[in-house]
N, C-alpha and C positions, 0 to 999 in steps of 0.2 A: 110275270104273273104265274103265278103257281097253279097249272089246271089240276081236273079229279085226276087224271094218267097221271100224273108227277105225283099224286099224292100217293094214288095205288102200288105203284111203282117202289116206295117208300117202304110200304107195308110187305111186299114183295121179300125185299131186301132183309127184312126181320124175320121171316119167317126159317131160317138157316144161321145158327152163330158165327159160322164161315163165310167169307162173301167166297172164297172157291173152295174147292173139294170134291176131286176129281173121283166121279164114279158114275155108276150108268143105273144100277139099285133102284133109287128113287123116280127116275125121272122112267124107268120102263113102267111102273106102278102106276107114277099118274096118267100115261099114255093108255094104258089098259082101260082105264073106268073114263078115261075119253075116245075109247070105241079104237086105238090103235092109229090115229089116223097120219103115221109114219110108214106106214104102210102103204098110204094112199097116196101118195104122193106122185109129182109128172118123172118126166125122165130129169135125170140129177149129174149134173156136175158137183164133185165135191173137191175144196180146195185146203189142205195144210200146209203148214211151211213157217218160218220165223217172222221173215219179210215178202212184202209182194203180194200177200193173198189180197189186199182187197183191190189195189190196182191191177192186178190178172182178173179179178173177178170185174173189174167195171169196164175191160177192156173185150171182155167174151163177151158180156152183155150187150154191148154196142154192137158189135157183129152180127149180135144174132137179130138183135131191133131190125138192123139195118135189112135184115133178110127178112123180115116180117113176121117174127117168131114172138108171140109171147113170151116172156120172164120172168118169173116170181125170183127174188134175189132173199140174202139173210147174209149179213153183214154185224160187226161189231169189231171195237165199240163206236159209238154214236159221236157227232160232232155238237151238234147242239140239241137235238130233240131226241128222245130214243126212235119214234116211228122211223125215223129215218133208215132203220137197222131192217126194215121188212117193206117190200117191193111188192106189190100183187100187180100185174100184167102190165110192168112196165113203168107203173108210178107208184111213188112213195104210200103207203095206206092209210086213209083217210083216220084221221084219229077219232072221231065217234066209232068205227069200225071196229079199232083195236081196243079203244076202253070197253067194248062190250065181249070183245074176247076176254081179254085179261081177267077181268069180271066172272064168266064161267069158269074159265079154269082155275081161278083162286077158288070159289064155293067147292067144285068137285073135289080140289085137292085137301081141303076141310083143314087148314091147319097145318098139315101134317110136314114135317122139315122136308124142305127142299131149298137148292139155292136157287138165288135170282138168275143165273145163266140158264140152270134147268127148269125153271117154270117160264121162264120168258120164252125158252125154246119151245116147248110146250106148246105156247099158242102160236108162235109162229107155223107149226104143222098143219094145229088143229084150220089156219083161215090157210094153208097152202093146200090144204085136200082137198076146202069149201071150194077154192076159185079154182076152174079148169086152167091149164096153163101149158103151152110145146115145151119148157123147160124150167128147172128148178138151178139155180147154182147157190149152192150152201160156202160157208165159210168159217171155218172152225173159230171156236172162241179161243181155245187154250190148247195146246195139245193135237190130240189126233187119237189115240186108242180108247180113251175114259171120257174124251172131250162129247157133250152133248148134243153134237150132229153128230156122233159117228152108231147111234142108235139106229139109222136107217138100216135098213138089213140089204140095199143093192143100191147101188147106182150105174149110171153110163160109163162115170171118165173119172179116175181118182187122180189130183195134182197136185205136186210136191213143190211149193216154191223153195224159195232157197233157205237155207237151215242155217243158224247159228248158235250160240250162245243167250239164251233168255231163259226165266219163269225158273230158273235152277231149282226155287225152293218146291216146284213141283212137278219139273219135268224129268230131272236127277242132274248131276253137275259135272258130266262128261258130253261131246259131241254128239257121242257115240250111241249114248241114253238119249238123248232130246231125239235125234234122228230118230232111235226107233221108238221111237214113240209120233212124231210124224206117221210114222209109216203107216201105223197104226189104225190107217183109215180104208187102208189097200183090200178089198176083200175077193175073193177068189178070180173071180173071172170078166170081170170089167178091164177096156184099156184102161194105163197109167202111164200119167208126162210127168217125166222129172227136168223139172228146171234146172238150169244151171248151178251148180254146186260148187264149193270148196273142197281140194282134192280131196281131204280126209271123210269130209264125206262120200262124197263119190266114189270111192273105194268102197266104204264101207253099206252103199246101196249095191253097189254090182254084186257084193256077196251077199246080201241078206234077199235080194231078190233075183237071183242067179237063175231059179228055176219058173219063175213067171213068165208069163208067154204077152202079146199085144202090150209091148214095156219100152217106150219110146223116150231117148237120152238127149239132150242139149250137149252141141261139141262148139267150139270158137268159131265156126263159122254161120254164128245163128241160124244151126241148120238143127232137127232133128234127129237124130240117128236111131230106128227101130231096128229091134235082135231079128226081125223079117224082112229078108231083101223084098223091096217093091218100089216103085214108082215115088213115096213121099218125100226122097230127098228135094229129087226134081223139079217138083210141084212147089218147094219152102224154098228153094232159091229165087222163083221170079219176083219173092218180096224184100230182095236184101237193100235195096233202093227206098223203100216204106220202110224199114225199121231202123234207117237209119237215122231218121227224127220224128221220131214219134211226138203226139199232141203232152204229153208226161215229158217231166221236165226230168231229168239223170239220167246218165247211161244205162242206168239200172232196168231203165224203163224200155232200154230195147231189149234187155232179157224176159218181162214182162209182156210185151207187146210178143214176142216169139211164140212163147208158152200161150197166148191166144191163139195167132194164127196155126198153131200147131193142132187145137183142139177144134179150131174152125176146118181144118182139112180132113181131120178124123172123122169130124161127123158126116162131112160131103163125102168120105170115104164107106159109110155105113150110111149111104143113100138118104141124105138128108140135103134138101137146097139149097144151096149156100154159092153163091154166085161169086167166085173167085175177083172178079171186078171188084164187088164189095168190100174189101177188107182195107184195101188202102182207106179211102174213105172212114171205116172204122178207128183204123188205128190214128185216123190224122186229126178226130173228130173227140174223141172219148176225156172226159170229163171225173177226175177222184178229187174234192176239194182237200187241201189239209199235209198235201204230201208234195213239195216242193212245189209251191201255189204259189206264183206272182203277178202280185197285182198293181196298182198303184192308186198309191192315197196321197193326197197334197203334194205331187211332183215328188213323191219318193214311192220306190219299188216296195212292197212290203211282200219278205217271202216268209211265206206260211212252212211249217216242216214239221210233222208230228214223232219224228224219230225218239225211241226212248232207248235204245240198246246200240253197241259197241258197230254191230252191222251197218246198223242205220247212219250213226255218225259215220263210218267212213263213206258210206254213199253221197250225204250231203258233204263231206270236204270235200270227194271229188269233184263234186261239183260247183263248188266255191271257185276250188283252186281251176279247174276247166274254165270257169267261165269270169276269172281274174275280178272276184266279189272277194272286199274282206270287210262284212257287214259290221253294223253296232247289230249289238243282240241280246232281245229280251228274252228271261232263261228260265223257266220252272223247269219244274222235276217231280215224280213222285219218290218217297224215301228209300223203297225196295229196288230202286235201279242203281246202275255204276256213274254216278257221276263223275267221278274223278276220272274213268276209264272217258266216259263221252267226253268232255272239255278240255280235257288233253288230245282226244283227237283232232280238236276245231282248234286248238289253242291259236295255230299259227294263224288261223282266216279267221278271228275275230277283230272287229277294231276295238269295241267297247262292251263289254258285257253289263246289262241292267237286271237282275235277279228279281224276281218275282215267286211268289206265294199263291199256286195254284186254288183259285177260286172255293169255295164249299167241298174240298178233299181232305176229309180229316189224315191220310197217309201224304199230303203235300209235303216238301222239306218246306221252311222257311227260309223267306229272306236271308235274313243272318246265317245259317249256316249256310247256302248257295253260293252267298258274297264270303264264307271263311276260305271255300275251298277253292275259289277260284280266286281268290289270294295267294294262298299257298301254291298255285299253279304256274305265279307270274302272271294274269291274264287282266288285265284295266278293270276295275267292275268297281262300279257306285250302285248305291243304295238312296230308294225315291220312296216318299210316301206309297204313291201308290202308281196306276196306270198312267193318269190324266199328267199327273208330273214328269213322267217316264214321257211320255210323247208331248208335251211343250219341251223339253230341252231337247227331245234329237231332232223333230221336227225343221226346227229352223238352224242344224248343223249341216255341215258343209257335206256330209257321206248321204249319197242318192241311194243307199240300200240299208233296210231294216230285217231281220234274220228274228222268227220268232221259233220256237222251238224249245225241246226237251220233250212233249208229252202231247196224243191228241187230247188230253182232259186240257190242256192250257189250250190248245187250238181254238177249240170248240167252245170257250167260254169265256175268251176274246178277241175271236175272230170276225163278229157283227160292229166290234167298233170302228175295223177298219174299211164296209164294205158299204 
């Protein structure tokens, strides 16, 4: 059913010929004649990175529940509903709520172009300054320097997850570009966690932030390492037992769960309560639907994976191949990604690949071309009408594992059939 939010949302979308276009211009404008209220905001976690930002972010969030902390959250993109992308003290925000935000700030902004990332961010300020709250964690849409959270003018704790190769056509088409442009969010004198990185990055963080001070590094021993000798090694060893299976499904996810516990000891460290007990519990407990998610539907595993980039594929094979899974697997895509680059990395841990045509995404690839190139790859792939066809033939096949993946727009928009 089509509510008014979906419709307004619509209207949103049109009012910018760009669905991105990355700049800060428009969206300071509308903040202005909405009273600034980026300014008003609680204490702020801000999170950038390629991969990782939103299971870092729902992995701090639960720590801090767990310590009894209010959280306003700001997350994207959305699995099924947009509300989902905004959190006021803990729970998802009542959608009459936000149709009557979206509502004002479309009138104030009168027309005037802006894109849907920056007006939607817009009202998420505008009901995060209304609701009092102990903490804010933001999550970049795109970016980090131009990207539309990075208009706040301070936060507590800026964090880097891990960097790859994505969004070339607007981050630039070197490492080295995309990183700094992550960095992008870093501003003078707040700590900063850098997650774990790929060497070339990492190199190229040590020198771009050489002279930053409270700048805390991820080394192989899921430890922290701060450029200030003190006590927080110490303190991040008694959880090397907790992160070694996290409630997140990849190994990835204990580099994730680290980058939490790391920001949960900074803040106990800047006199915040945070009950060290608490965090196992945290990390054993925390909940991201969408990101290696298994569940089971008619006596078969169905794993959820919203990977759309080269990073992400090899996280998920490692995790195939770890956990000796070589699924049949349903495959969308949008057309501005590496396909050839993702399916060659699962090539070898797929059983069956079934191509699909990402729901109402006009930039979807189709079928036909998904099943061309995964021909050309050597990889098994049949072509079904549609969904319902697609799951009576694997359903009653002998493989207890189904692998959905390529994109969260496919997650999210056939993820309810299986739950």
């Amino acid at each position: 059913m089509i509510t008014k939010t979906d419709k307004l949302l619509k209207k949103l979308i049109a009012l910018h010929p760009k669905y991105i276009d990355l700049s800060l211009t428009r969206l300071e404008e509308l903040l202005k004649k909405l009273g600034n209220p980026h300014h008003q905001l609680p204490p702020t976690i801000h999170i950038a990175g390629t991969n990782g930002k939103g299971s870092t972010l729902s992995f701090i969030k639960n720590i801090l529940e767990q310590n009894n902390y209010s959280v306003h959250t700001y997350t994207s993109p959305h699995l099924e509903k947009f509300r989902e992308r905004i959190s006021l003290n803990n729970k998802t925000i009542n959608a009459n709520k936000l149709l009557r935000c979206l509502e004002k700030v479309k009138k104030i902004n009168n027309n005037n172009p802006i894109t849907f990332f920056e007006i939607t961010t817009a009202a998420a300020f505008v009901l995060f300054a209304q609701h009092k709250a102990d903490f804010l964690i933001l999550e970049t849409g795109l970016g980090g320097r131009l990207d539309a959270t990075n208009i706040i003018p301070k936060k507590m704790i800026s964090i880097i997850t891990a960097i790859d190769i994505d969004h070339q056509e607007f981050l630039g088409n070197t490492i080295k570009k995309i990183t700094n442009e992550k960095l992008g969010i870093i501003k003078q004198y707040e700590n900063v966690i850098i997650a774990k990185q790929k060497n070339e990055v990492q190199k190229h963080i040590f020198k771009k932030l050489k002279n930053k001070k409270n700048i805390y590094y991820f080394n192989k021993d899921y430890k922290f390492k701060p450029i200030q000798k003190n006590k927080f090694n110490y303190e991040f060893r008694n959880f090397k037992k907790v992160l070694s299976n996290p409630s997140l499904e990849g190994k990835h996810q204990i580099e994730n769960a680290s980058t939490a516990i790391t920001t949960a000891i900074l803040l106990k460290k800047n006199n915040y309560s945070i009950r060290l007990n608490s965090l196992a519990k945290s990390i054993l407990t925390t909940k991201w639907p969408g990101r290696i998610e298994k569940i089971v539907f008619k006596n078969k595993f169905i794993i959820f994976d919203g990977s759309h980039n080269l990073s992400g594929a090899e996280k998920l094979n490692d995790y195939l191949m770890t956990n000796k899974i070589k699924p049949i697997t349903i495959f969308g895509m949008l057309n501005n990604k590496n396909i050839e680059g993702f399916l060659s990395t699962l090539k070898k841990n797929i059983d069956t690949l079934y191509p699909v045509q990402i729901p109402d995404e006009i930039n979807a690839l189709n079928k036909n071309e998904i099943n061309n190139i995964a021909k050309k790859l050597n990889i098994k792939s049949f072509l079904k009408p549609n969904l319902k066809a697609i799951n009576a033939s694997i359903i009653k096949g002998p493989n207890k594992y189904i692998l959905i993946t390529g994109s969260l727009y496919l997650i999210g928009k056939i993820r309810k059939n299986y739950l």
